[in-house]
N, C-alpha and C positions, 0 to 999 in steps of 0.2 A: 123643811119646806121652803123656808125664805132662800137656802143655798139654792136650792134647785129653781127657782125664781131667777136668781139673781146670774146663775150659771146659764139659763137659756138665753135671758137678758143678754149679756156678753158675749153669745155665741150668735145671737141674730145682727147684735150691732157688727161683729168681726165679717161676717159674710156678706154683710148687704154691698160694701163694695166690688165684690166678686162677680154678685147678680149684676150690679149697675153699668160692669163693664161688658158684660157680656151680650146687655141690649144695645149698649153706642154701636158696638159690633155690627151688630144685624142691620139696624139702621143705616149705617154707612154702606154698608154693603147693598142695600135694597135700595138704597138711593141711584148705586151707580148700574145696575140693571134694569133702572125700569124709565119710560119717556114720559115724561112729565109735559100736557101740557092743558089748555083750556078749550072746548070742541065743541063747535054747535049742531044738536043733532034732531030732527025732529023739531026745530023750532024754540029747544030748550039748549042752554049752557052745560053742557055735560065739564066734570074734572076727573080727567082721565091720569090714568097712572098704572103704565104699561098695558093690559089690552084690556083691562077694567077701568069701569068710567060713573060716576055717580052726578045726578042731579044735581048742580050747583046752586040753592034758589037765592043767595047774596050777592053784593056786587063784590067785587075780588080786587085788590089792587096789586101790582107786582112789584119787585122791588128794584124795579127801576121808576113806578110812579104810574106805570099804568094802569087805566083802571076800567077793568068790563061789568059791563052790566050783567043782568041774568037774561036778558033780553039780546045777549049779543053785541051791543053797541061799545065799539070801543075809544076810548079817550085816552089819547096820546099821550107823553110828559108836553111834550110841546103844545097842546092843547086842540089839535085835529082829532076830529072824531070817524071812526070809521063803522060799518055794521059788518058783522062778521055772518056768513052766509051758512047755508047748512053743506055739512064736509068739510069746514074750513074749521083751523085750531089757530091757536097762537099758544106759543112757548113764554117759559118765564123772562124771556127776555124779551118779548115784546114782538117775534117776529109772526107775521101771518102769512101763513101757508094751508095746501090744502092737507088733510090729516092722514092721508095716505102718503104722503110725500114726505112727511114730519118721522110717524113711524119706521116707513124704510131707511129714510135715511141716517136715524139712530140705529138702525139693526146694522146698515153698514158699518156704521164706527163701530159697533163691537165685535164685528167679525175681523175688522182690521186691527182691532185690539190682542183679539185673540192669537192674531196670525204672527204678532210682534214676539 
């Protein structure tokens, strides 16, 4: 009984790097199809990620330092603050555009991706 213990033991530990690799995978891969950005819709923060989008109700900050509220209001690194309107997104980098604009023009790169 203990071998058979101890044989599962060693055959979960031997495989779990297998599994572990096989999610970075997906992850990388789901990262680089889908448009990441933050979208105010109906007066709420929506965090959209590719044509799904979920209620944001925190403030978020990016990693460049900026930081939105759940109310829309956004604060610069350089410390201007802007309100972000409904249809308008802003990307992890800080840029604010309107969100039909953001989408296609991700859907461009990948079809210029594709075409390479």
């Amino acid at each position: 009984m203990k071998r058979l213990l101890l044989l599962t033991m060693a055959v979960c530990f031997a495989a779990s790097p297998l599994f572990s690799q096989a999610k970075e995978k997906t992850k990388s891969h789901m990262g680089k199809e889908m448009t990441h950005c933050y979208a105010m819709k109906d007066g709420k923060l929506m965090h959209c990620m590719g044509k799904t989008g979920d209620v944001q109700p925190t403030s978020v900050t990016l990693k460049n330092g900026t930081t939105i509220s759940p109310t829309g209001e956004v604060m610069m690194k350089d410390g201007s603050t802007k309100k972000l309107e409904n249809g308008q997104c802003i990307s992890p980098q800080g840029k604010i555009m309107s969100f039909e604009k953001m989408h296609v023009a991700s859907t461009k790169k990948k079809m210029k991706a594709k075409q390479s």
